[in-house]
C-alpha positions as CSV (number, residue, x, y, z in Angstrom):
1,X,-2.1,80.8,39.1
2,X,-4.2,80.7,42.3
3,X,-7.7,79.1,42.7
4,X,-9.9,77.4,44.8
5,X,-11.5,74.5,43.2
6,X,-14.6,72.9,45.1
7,X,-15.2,69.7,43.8
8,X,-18.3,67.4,44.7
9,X,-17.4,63.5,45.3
10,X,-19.8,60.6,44.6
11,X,-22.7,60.4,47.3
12,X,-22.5,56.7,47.5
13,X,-21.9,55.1,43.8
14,X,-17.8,56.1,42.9
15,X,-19.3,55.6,39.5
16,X,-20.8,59.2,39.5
17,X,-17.0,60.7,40.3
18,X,-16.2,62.9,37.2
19,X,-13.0,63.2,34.7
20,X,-12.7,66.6,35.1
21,X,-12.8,66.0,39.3
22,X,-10.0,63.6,39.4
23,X,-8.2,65.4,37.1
24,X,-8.4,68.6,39.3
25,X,-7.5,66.4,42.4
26,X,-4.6,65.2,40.8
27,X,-3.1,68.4,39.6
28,X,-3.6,70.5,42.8
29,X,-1.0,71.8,45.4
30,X,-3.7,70.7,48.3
31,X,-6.7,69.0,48.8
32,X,-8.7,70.5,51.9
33,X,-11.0,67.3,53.1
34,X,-13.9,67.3,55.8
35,X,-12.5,63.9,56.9
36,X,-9.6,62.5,55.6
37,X,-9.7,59.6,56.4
38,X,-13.0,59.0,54.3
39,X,-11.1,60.9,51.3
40,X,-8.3,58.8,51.9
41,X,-10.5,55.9,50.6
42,X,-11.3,57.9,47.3
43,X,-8.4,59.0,46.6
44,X,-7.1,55.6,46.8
45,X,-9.8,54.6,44.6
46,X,-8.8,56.9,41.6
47,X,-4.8,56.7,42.4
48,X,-5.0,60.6,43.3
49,X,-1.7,61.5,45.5
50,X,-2.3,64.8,46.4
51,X,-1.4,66.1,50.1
52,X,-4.4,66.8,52.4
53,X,-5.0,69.1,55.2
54,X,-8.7,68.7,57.1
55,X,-11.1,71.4,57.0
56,X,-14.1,70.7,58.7
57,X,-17.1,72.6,61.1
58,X,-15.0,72.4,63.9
59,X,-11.9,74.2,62.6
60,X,-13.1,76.4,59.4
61,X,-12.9,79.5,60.9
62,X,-9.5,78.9,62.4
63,X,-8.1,77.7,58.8
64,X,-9.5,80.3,56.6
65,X,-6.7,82.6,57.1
66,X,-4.3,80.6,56.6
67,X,-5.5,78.9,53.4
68,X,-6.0,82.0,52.3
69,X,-2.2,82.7,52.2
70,X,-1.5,80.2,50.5
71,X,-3.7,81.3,48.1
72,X,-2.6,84.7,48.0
73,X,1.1,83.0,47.3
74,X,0.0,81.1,44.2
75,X,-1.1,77.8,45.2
76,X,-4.2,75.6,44.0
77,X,-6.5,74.1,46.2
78,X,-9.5,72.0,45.8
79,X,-12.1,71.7,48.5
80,X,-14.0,68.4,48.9
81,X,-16.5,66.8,51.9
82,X,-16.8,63.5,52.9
83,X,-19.5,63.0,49.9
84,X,-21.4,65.4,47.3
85,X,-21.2,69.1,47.2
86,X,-19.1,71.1,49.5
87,X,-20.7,74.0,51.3
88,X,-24.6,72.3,50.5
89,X,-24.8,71.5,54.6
90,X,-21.0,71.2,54.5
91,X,-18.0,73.3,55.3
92,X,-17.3,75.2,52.3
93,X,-18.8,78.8,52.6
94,X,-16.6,80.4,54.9
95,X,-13.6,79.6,52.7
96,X,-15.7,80.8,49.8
97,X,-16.6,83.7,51.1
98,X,-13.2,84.6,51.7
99,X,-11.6,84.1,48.7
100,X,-14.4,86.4,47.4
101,X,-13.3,89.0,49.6
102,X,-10.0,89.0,48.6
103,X,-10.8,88.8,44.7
104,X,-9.1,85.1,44.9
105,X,-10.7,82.8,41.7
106,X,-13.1,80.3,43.0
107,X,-14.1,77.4,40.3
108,X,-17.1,74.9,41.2
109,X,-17.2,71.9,39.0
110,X,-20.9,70.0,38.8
111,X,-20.9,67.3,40.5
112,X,-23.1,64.5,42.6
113,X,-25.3,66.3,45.1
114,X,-28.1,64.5,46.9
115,X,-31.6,66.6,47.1
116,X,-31.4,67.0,43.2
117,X,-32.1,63.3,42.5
118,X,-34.5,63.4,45.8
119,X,-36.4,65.9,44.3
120,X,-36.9,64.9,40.8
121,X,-37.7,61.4,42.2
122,X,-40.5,62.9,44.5
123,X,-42.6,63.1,41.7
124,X,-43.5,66.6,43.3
125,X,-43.1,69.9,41.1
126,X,-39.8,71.0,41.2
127,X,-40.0,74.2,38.7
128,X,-40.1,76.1,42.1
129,X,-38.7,74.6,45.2
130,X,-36.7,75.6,48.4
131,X,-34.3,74.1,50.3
132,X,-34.4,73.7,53.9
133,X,-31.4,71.7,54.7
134,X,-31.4,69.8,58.3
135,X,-34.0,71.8,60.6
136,X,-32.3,72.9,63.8
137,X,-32.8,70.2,66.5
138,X,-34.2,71.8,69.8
139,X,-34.4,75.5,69.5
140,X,-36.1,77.8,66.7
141,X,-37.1,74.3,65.5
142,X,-40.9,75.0,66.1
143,X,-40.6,78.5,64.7
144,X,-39.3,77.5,61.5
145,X,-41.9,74.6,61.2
146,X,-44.7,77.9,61.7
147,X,-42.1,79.6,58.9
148,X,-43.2,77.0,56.9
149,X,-47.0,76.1,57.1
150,X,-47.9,78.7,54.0
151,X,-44.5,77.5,52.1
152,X,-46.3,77.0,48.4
153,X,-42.8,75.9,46.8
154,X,-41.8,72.0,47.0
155,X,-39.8,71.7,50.6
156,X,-35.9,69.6,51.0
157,X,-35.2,68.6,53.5
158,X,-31.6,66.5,55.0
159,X,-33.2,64.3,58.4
160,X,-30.6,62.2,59.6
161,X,-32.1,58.2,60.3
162,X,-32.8,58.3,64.0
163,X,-35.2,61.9,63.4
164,X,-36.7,60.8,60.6
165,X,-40.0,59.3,62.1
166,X,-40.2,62.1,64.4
167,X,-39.5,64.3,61.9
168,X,-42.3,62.9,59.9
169,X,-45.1,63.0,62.6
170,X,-44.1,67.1,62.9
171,X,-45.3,67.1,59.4
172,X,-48.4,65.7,60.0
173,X,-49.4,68.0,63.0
174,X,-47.7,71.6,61.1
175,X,-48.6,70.8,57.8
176,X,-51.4,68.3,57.4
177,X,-52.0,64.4,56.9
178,X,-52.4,64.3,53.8
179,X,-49.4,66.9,52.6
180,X,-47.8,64.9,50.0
181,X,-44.2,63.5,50.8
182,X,-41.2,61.5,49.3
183,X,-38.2,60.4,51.5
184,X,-35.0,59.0,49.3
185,X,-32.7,57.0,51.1
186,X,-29.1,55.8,49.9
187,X,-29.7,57.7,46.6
188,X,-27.0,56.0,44.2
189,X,-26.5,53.1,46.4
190,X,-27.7,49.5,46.7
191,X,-30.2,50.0,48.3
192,X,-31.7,53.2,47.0
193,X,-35.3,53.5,47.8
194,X,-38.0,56.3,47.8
195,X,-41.2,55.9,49.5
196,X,-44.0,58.4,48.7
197,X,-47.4,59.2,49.9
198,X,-49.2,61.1,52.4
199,X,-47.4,62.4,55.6
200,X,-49.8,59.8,57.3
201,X,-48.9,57.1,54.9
202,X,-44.9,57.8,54.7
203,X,-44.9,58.0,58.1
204,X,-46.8,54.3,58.9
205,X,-44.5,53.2,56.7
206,X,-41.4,54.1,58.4
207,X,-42.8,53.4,61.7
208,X,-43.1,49.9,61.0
209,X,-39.2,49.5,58.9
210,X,-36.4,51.5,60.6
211,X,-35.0,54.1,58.2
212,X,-31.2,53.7,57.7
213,X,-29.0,55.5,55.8
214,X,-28.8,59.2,54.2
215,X,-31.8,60.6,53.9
216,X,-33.6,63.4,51.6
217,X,-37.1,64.0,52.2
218,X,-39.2,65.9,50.2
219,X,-42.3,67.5,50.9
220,X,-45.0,69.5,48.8
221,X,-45.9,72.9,49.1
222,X,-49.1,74.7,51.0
223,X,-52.4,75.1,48.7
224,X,-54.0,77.9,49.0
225,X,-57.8,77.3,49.2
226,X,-60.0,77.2,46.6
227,X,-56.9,76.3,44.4
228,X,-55.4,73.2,42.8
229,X,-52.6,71.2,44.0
230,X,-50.1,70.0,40.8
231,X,-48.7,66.5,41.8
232,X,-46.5,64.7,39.6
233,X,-47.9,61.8,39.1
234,X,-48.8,60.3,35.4
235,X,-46.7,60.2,31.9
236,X,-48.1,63.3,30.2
237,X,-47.0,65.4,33.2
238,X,-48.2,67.4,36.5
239,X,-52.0,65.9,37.1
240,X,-54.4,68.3,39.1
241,X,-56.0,67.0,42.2
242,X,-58.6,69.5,44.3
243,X,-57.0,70.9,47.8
244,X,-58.5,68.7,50.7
């Protein structure tokens, strides 16, 4: 019977790869990967010999239609990227989105994706949060900062290494120095770390030690005046602290 399968991969630890994911891998017609030559490495890993065929930013909408048919003709395929969830800033929604149209079965297994561990490491309330994703590079990217400023829900953000201190010193002048902020690097990998503090502080910090790696930063909402901001901070929960 037909389905799509998108299955999220380990964001750096092949530890967090599931037995239901390499299962699905294994007894698929086609594995559709952003780069295969990073899946190749994976599938190595877990002895998986499924065929692949790349699907990536650069050719999604060209392949829809005919992955689609193949669908349509009774074939399984699972959708991966080169590491956590397809379709979260990845190719995946297109292809989605088209098997909804045409009433094809879509299954998403749960999986490793990186802004949930970023955000429950911030330390920052994440009852209600938003996700921003990467913010567009040149233009609209002031307009969405403006967008922003009066956010009250916990922010995510992806910044690749390079932006990130940049990135960081727009914070300070949309949003405030002292706007509390976390940045998680290599989540999962050896050298996981998460800095938090102030957008001044997280920002001296990586000023002075180059950021490498993949990067989640997470930053906390706008405070209304005269209320209270909720930081997360202290072993019997969210502790108070009066807006500046």
């Amino acid at each position: 019977m037909s389905k799509l399968y998108i299955v999220p991969t380990p964001i750096g630890n092949l530890d967090d790869m599931t037995f239901r994911a390499i299962k699905v891998l294994k007894e698929v017609n086609l594995i559709l990967a952003e780069d295969t030559r990073t899946s190749a490495k994976l599938l190595k890993h877990f002895e998986i010999g499924t065929h692949m065929h790349s699907h990536h930013m650069h050719n999604e909408h060209k392949t829809v239609e005919g992955i689609i048919q193949r669908l349509q003709n009774g074939e399984t395929i699972a959708l991966i990227s080169d590491a956590g969830t397809p379709a979260i800033s990845d190719p995946g929604f297109l292809l989605t989105r088209a098997c909804v149209q045409h009433k094809i079965p879509i299954e998403c297994l749960p999986g490793a994706t990186a802004f949930v561990p970023a955000l429950v490491n911030s330390g920052l309330p994440n009852d209600k949060f938003v996700f921003e994703g990467f913010l567009p590079d040149k233009k609209g990217r002031q307009t969405r900062f403006l967008a922003l400023q009066e956010e009250t829900r916990t922010m995510i953000f992806y910044v690749s290494p390079h932006k990130l201190v940049k990135t960081l010193a727009e914070f300070i002048q949309y949003f405030g120095e002292s706007r509390p902020v976390s940045v998680s690097r290599e989540l999962s990998k050896l050298h996981e770390e998460t800095v938090r503090g102030t957008a001044t502080e997280v920002h001296a910090h990586f000023d002075k030690k180059e950021p490498r790696g993949e990067i989640v930063v997470v930053v906390g909402g706008f405070v209304p005046e005269g209320k209270v901001r909720k930081v997360g901070r202290g072993e019997e929960g969210y502790i108070e602290e009066a807006q500046d």
